[in-house]
N, C-alpha and C positions, 0 to 999 in steps of 0.2 A: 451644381450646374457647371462647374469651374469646366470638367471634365467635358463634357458635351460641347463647351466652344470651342475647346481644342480641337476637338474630332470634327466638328463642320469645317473648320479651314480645311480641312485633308478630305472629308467626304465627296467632294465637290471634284475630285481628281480621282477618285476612283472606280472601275468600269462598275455595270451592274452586276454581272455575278459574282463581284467581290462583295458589293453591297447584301445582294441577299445572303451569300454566307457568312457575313456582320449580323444580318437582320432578317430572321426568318420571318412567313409567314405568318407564323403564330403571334407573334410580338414585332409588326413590323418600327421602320425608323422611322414612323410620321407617330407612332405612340412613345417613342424613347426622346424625338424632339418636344410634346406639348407635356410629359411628365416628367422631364429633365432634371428640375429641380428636387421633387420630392422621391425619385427613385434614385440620384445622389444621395439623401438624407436615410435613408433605409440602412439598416445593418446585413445586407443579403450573406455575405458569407460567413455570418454567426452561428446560420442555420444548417446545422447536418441534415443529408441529404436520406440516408437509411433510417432514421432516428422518427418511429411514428409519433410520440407527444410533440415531434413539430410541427404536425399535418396543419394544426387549430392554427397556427401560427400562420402557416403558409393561406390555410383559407382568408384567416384577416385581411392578408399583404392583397389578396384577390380581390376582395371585395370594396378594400378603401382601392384599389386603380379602376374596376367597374364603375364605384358612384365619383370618382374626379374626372373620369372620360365624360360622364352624364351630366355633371355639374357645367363642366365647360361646353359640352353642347347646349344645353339650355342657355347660359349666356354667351354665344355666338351670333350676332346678327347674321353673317354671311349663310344665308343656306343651305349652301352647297358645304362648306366645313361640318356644319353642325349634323347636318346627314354621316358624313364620313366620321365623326365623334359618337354618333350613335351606334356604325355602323361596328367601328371598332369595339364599342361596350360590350356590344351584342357578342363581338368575337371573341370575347376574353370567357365565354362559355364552356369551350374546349378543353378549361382546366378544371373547370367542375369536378372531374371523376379524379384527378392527380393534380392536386392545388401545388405540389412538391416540384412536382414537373415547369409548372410557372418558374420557382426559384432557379433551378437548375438553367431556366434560359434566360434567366438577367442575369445571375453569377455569368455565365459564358457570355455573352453580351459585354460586360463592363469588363470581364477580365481580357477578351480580345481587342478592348478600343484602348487600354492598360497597356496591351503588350506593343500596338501599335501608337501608342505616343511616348513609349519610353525606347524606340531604337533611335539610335547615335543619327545612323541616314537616315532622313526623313524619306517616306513615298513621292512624297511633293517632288524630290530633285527628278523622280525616273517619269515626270509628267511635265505636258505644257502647261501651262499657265493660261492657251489659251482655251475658249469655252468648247471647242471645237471635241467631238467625240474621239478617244484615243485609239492609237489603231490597234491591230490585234497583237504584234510586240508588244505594245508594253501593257495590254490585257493580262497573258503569260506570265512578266515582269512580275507585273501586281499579283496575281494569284502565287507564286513563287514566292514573292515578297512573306506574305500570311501563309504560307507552309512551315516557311524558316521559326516565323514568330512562333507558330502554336509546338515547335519541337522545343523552342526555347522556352517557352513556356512552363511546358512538362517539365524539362530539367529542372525548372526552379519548384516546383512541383515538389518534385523528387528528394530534391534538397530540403526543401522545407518538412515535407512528412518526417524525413530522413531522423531531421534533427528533432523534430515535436516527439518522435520513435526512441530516440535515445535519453531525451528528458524522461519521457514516462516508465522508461525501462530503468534508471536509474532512481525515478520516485517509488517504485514499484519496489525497486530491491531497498530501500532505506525504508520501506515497509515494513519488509521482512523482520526487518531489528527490534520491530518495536514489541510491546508485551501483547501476549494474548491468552486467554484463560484455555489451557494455565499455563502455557507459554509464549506466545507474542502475539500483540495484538494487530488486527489488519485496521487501517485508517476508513474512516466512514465514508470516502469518495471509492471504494475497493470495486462496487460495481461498475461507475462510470472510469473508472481508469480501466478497465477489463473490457471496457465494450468501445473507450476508444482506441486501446491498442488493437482490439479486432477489427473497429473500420481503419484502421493506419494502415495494416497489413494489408487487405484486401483492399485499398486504394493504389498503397505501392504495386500490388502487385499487379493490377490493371494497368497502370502505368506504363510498369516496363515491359509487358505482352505487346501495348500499344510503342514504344518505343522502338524494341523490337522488329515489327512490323516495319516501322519508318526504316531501319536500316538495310530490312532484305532488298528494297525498293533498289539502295542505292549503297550497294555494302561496303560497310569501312570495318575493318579486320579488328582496330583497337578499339571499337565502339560495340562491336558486338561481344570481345571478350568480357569489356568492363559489366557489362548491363547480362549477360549470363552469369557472371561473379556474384552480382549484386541477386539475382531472382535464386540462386543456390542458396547464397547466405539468411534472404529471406525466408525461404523455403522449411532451411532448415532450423532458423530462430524462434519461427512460430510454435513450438511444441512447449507448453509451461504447464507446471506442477499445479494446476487449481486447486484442490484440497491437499494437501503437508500429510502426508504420514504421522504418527506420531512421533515426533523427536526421542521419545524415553519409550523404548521396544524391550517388554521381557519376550522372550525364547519362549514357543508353545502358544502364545496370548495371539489372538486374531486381532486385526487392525481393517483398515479400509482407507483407499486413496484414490487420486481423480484426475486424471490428464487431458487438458484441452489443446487441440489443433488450433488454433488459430486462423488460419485459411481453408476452412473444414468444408463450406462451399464450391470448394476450386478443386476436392479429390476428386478423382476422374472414378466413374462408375464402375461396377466389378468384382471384382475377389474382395472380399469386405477385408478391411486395414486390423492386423493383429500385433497388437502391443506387448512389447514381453518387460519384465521389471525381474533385474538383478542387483544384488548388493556387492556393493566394491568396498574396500578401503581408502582411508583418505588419499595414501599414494596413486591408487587407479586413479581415482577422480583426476588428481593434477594431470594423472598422465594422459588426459582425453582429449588434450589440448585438439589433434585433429580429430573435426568429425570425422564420423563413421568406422570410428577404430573401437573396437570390442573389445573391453578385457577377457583375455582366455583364462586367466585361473579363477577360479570357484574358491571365492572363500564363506560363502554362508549359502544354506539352501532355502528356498523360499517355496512356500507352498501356494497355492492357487493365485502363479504368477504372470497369467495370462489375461487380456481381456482385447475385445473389439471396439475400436472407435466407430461409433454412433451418430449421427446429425439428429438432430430434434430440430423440425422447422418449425415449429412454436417460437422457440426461444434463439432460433438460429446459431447454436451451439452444436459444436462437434465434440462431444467428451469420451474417452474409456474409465471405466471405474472398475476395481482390481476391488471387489470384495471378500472379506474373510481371508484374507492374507495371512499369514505367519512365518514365522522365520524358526527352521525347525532343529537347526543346530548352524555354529558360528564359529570360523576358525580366526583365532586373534593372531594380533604379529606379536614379534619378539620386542618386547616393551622395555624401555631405557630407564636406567637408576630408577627412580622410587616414581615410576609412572605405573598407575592402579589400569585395571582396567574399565573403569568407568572415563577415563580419559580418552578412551581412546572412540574417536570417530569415523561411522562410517557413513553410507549414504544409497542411496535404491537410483538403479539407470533404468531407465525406460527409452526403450531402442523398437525400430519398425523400419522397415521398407515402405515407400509410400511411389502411387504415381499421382502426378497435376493434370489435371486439365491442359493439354494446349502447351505440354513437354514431351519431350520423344523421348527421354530415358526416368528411371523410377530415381527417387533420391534414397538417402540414408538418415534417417532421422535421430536424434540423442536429446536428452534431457535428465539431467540430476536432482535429485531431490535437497531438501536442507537438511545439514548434516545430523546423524542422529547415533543416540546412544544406544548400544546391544545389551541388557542385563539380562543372567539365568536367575536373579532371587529378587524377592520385594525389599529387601536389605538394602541393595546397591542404590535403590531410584532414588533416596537422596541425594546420593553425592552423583552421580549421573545426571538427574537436574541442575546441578551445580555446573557443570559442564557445558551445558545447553544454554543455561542462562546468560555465562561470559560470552557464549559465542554469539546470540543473537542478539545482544548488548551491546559488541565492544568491535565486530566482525566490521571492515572496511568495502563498501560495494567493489566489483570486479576485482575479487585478492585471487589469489592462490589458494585453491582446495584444501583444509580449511585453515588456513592462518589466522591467528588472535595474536596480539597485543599480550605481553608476558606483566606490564604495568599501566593502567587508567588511572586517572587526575580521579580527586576522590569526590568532583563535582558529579561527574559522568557517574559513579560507583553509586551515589546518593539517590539520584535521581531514578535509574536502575532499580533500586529498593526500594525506593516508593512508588511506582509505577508496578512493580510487582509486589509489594505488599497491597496497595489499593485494587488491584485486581482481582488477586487470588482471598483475599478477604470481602470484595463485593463491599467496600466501604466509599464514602464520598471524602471521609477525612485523612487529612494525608498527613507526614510524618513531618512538624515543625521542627524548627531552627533547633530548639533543645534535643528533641528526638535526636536531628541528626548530628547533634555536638556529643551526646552520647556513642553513637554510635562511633564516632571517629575515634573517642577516646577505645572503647572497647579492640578495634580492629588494629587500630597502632600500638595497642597497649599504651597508652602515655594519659592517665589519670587526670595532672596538670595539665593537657593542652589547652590551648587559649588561642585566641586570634584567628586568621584567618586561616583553614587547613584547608582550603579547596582544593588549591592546585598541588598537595600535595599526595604521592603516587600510592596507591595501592597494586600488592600482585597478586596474581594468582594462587601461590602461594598460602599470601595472609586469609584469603576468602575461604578458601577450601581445601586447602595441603597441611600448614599448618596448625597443630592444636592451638588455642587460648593459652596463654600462661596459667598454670594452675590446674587448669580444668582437660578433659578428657577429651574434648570436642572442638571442630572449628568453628569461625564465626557463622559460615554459612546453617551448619548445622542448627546453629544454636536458634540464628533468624529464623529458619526453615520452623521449626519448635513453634515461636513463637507466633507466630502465622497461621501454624496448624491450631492453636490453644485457640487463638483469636477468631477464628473462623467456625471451627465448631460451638463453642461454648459462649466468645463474650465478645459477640458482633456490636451487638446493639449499643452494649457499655462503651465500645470504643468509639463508636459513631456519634453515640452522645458526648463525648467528650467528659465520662464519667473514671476513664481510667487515664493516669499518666501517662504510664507506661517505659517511655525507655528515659529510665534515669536513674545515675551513679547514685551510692551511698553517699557519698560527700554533698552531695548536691541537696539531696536528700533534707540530710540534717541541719542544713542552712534553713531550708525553706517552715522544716516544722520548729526549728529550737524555740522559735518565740511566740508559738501560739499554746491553744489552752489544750488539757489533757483533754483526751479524745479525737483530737485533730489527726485524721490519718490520709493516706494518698495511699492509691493501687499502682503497682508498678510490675513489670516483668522481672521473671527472677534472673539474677546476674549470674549466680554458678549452676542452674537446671536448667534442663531442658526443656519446655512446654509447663513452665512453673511460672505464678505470678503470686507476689508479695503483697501484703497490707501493713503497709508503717506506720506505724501510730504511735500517739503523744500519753504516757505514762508515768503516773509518779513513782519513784524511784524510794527505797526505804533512807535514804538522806531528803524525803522530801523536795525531792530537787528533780525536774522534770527530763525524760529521759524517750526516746524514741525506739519502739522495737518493732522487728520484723515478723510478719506470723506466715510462713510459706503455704503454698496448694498448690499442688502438682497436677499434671494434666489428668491423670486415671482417675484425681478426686472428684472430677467435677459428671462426671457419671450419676455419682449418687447422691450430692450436697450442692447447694446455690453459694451465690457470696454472702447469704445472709446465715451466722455460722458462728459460734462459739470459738470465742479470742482470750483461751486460756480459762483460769477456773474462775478471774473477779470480772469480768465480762461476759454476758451474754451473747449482744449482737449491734453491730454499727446499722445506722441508718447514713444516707450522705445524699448532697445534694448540689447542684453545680452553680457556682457566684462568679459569673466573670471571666470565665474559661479556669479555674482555679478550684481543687476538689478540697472542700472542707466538708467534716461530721456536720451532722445538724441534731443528733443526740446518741447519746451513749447511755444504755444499760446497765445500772451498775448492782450485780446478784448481790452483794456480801449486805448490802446497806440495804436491799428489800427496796428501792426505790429508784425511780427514773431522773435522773440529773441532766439538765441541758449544757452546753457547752458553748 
């Protein structure tokens, strides 16, 4: 109510049709003065105004100001009040058919009594004081007064979408980074940030139409430039990639993608809007800096690379979708020192001519894709995922087409691998502190490391350039293995927390030396690829207990379970989990004809 005493000092001095443009009709100021209180306590501007699951919301808001107009006329002595409380309830019917429409005129209601008790001059000064009716100067005054406001108004309007516009585009793109099956995943708010960057856009863009408008009135030359800049910029902002290509493109292979307008109600009727999609290289990309510039040279040809943008007033989306796509041959550049061509990135532009609604000239539209790998063999899509995955891991919102990071902290590298192994494996359990002390020691090479390795760098290089000391393959490869082993064959084991998994021999040998024969752990194999170990506790012909390793390779598990003959004096392990800790629960043993527990 604080709000409402304010505004009485001032109401008192302003003519009547400033009043009624305060207070319509509909919702006059004899129901904003006896519901003062409780239509302060309201959250009105929480409520989006296109947004139908708010309708129920809005009917509420109706129906508790109907029975408070009714409550206080029933406890009215006076009459004549309680008539006019009746008469008001009765009026608040009009919102029956658009409860929405209610909100829309208290939001405008509180945010013009807002704008008028927050200017520096008060109205008060351009008035007497005394009770006498003002003449029709400072009528004029006043009405000029609340023109100025509601233009100031919009600016901060403007400003605020502006900036809520820039947050969500920048949450939007640290989206991008994150994993998704089986390359990045989008965040679970992906619809409502989609549909509030579409009402942002289609607010600003009423906005400065209506802004606009104010200026022809009374035209200032630097004002009309800035706010045609700003409806261009808009204009041409609104075009975003909604379904991703695939990032890993073999030659010949059909794909499918999906482009939405964002202002796709504001196209002006007519020659229906035709989308074209070509592929650049990374250099094009950088060099797109100005809209509306066309790369002229062709470096890859794209087959059914056309389609129409479409509105569905269902779902009030404007999308084109480019199906059965392919990319039918691809001209690479001249690649530096020991860069493969799985390194190399390129990226799909979707360009259009477009006209608005309520613009005298057509714009130029552009939009890129996220950057993606070209391979002609199923050979390459390893190491080409590898490529994909630094970039959408390690990539910085608004960089340069496509710049990465040649060194990441090996916090960020860690997390990265378990985010993508728990995805692409479809597991709940993720890779613990040993896991990933393994894995640090594997990727540095350094067997003894100890203490804290977070912040210590890995590169690009070591992930996927580099072989392993010893071994024929890089780390990435090797993970990639392991992942793939995991996913097809021994999901369940890992989810149960039935297999180790990543851990050194030295480690190893610690944890079994001093338990009893038969005591074995599942682990990933360290020098194979898509191989996993079973280490187990064995006596040794000095009697003396000894650990060995019995390998399976990925091809094996096609035709044989983990339940499996371990040499010629074992049959078969059973095992069972104590603790998060994998110990036998009995051992087999052929030569002695009998079953010994452990």
């Amino acid at each position: 109510m604080a709000q409402w005493k304010q505004v009485q000092m001032q109401v008192q001095f302003l003519s009547t049709k400033t009043l009624n443009e305060l207070y319509p009709q509909t919702f006059p100021m004899d129901v904003r003065c006896y519901l003062a209180n409780w239509i302060e306590e309201q959250s009105w501007e929480d409520i989006v105004m296109d947004s139908p699951e708010q309708e129920a919301r809005a009917v509420g808001l109706l129906e508790q100001i109907t029975s408070l107009l009714q409550d206080l006329a029933q406890r009215n002595p006076n009459v004549v009040e309680k008539l006019r409380l009746q008469q008001f309830s009765r009026n608040m019917s009009v919102f029956r058919s658009q409860p929405l429409q209610l909100v829309k005129t208290v939001q405008d209601i509180l945010r013009k009594e807002r704008v008028l008790l927050s200017q520096t001059v008060s109205p008060v000064s351009h008035f007497s004081p005394s009770p006498a009716q003002p003449s029709e100067s400072n009528r004029d005054v006043d009405v000029l007064v609340l023109k100025v406001l509601e233009i100031q108004s919009c600016r901060q309007k403007i400003h605020q979408l502006q900036e809520e516009l820039n947050w969500e585009r920048q949450n939007f793109e640290s989206l991008q980074g994150e994993w998704h099956d089986p390359l990045h995943l989008w965040g679970g708010n992906e619809p409502f940030v989609r549909s509030f960057v579409n009402r942002s856009c289609e607010q600003l863009f009423g906005v400065n139409l209506k802004l606009k408008q104010e200026v022809l009135i009374e035209p200032i030359a630097e004002l009309q430039e800035k706010l045609g800049l700003l409806l261009q910029t808009l204009v041409q902002s609104s075009l975003t990639v909604d379904k991703q290509p695939p990032q890993v493109i073999k030659t010949q292979s059909k794909f499918s993608t999906t482009v939405r307008y964002l202002l796709g109600e504001k196209v002006a009727p007519g020659k229906p809007v035709l989308l074209k999609a070509q592929i650049v290289t990374e250099a094009q990309a950088r060099n797109l800096g100005q809209l509306g510039t066309i790369p002229s040279e062709n470096v890859g040809e794209l087959i059914n690379n056309t389609a129409i943008l479409e509105h569905n007033a269902s779902t009030k989306s404007t999308c084109a979708t480019f199906r059965n796509m392919s990319i039918k041959k691809i001209k690479r550049a001249d690649r530096k020192g020991s860069e493969s061509v799985t390194e190399e990135k390129f990226a799909l532009l979707f360009s259009t001519e477009i006209n608005i609604t309520g613009c005298d000239t057509p714009f130029r539209i552009q939009m890129i894709s996220l950057p993606v790998v070209v391979i002609v063999h199923g050979s390459q899509d390893n190491n080409a995922l590898a490529t994909i995955i630094w970039d959408c891991a390690f990539s910085e919102p608004d960089r340069v087409p496509f710049v990465v990071p040649e060194r990441v902290p090996w916090k960020q590298m860690c997390m990265t691998l378990d985010s993508k192994f728990t995805s692409e494996v479809q597991t709940q359990r993720h890779l613990d502190r040993f896991n990933q002390h393994f894995l640090a020691q594997k990727i540095f090479d350094k067997p003894d490391i100890s203490g804290d390795y977070s912040n210590m760098l890995v590169s690009w290089a070591q992930f996927n350039k580099e072989v392993l000391p010893g071994r024929p393959f890089t780390f990435w490869q090797w993970f990639d293995g392991v992942m793939e082993l995991t996913k097809k064959h021994l999901k369940s084991y890992w989810s149960d927390g039935l297999i180790f998994g990543f851990i050194g021999k030295q480690h190893l040998h610690l944890i079994l030396q001093d338990r009893p024969n038969g005591t074995f752990l599942l682990r990933f194999s360290d020098s194979e690829i898509g191989g996993i170990t079973i280490a187990y506790v064995a006596p040794s012909e000095r009697k003396s207990k000894t650990s060995i390793d019995e390998k399976w390779y990925f091809q094996e598990f096609d035709c044989r379970f983990l339940t499996y003959n371990l040499g010629k004096d074992h049959v078969c392990f059973h095992w069972k989990v104590n603790s998060g800790s994998v110990q036998n629960d009995r051992i087999t043993d052929k030569t002695r004809g009998n079953e010994r527990l452990t």
